[in-house]
C-alpha positions, 0 to 999 in steps of 0.5 A, a space after each residue: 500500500 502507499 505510504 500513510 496508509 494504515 488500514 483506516 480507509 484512508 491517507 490519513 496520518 495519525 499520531 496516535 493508536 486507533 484501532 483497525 477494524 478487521 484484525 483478529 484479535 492481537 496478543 502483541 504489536 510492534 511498529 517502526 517507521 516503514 512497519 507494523 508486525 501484528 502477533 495474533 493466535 498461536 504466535 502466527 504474525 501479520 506483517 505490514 510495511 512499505 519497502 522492507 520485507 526481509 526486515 519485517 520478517 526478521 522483526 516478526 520472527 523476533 516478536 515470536 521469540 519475545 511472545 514464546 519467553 512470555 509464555 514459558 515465564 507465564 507458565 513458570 509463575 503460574 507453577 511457582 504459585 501452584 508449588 506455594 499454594 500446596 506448600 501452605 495447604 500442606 502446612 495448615 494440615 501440619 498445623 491442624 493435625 498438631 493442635 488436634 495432638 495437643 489438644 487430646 492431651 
């Protein structure tokens, strides 16, 4: 497409984000002076740019990366929490169990 346009149906400039209708829906979004790479489902990419496509694809192939390290750091969180959240329900079972000892003295 010519330069300016951004998919708004015109040639509009803007200085500002807006949102473009017909996109699926983006999980990570990056832009550079001739590019916009939009990540969307299952780390897949949408590329727009003017002149330089073995750029955008080496920035897509970055976005993906960066989205894959997310996941696996979100998925380390998530497993952290769950190792945390028994620890502390096998220590109030501890807790119980000792005072229910005690209190049969």
């Amino acid at each position: 497409e010519e330069s300016g346009k951004l998919g708004m149906g015109d040639g509009a400039h803007r200085f500002l984000p807006a949102q473009v209708m017909g996109l699926p829906k983006a999980l990570a979004v990056t832009a550079g002076h001739f590019h916009t790479v939009v990540i969307v489902r299952g780390s897949d990419a949408q590329v727009f740019h003017r002149q330089f496509l073995e750029a955008a694809q080496r920035l897509v192939a970055e976005e993906q990366r960066r989205f894959r390290r997310w996941e696996e750091e979100a998925k380390r969180r998530k497993a952290y929490a769950e190792q945390q959240a028994l620890a502390q329900a096998r220590y109030q079972a501890q807790q119980q169990q000792q005072a229910q000892h005690y209190q049969q003295y």
